[in-house]
N, C-alpha and C positions, 0 to 999 in steps of 0.2 A: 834515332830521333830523340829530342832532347826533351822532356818536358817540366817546366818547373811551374810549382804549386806558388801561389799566393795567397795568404790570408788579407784579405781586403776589407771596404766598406764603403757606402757609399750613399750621403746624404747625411742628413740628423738625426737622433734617436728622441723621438717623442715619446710623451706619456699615451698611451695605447688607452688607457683605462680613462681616460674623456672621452672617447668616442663614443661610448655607452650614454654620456651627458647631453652631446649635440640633438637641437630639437628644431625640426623644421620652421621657418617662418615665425620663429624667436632667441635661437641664438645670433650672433650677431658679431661682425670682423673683428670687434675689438678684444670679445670673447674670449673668441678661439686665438686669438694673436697670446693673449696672456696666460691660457692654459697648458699651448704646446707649441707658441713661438711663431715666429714668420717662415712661412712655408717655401720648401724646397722650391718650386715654380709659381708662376704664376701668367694664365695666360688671359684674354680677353676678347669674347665672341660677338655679335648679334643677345643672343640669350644669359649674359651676363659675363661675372668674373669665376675662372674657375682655378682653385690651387689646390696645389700638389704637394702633398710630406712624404717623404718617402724616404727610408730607411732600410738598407738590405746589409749583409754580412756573410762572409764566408768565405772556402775556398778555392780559388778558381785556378785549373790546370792547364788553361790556354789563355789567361794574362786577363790585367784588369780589366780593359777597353771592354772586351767584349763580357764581361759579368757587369761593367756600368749600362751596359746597351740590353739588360733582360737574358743573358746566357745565364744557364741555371744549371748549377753542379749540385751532387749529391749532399753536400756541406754546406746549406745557404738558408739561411732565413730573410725572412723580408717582409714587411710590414709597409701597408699604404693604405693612405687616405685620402680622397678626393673629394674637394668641397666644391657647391655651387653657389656664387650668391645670386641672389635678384635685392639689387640696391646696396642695403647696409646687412639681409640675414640670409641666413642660408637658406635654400632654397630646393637641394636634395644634396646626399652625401653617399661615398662608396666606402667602405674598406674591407681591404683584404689584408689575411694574414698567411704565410707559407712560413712551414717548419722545414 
């Protein structure tokens, strides 16, 4: 059995330290566009717009695909954030951080 390591990545590396900044129902898309960029996704519901930054690193011993799909080796960090807006402000926000 053959197994080769890759060090990978996947997504953008954002400033982590605005997230501490973000404030419900007054920051605002244009904001966060200019403190940590246009976001990895961006999808759109009934209950508003909701984007995605997300940034992981590491190394994966069963290939990239499945470390882009949430496979997580002992080597991987990964930082995310997940915005809501209602209209033009945020409206609730998540982030997580794995060492």
């Amino acid at each position: 059995m053959l197994l080769i390591a890759c060090a990978t990545s996947v997504g953008q590396k954002f400033d982590t330290s605005y997230v501490q900044r973000i404030e419900r129902d007054k920051t605002t898309k244009a904001d966060v566009i200019q403190n940590i960029g246009k976001p990895y996704s961006v999808t759109t519901s009934s209950q508003g717009e909701m984007w995605l930054y997300r940034y992981a690193e590491g190394q994966d011993v069963v290939g990239s695909v499945l470390f882009a799909y949430g496979a997580k080796s002992a080597k991987q960090k990964m930082n995310m954030l997940m915005i809501q807006f209602e209209g033009n402000y945020v409206k609730d926000f998540t982030y997580t951080q794995q060492e």
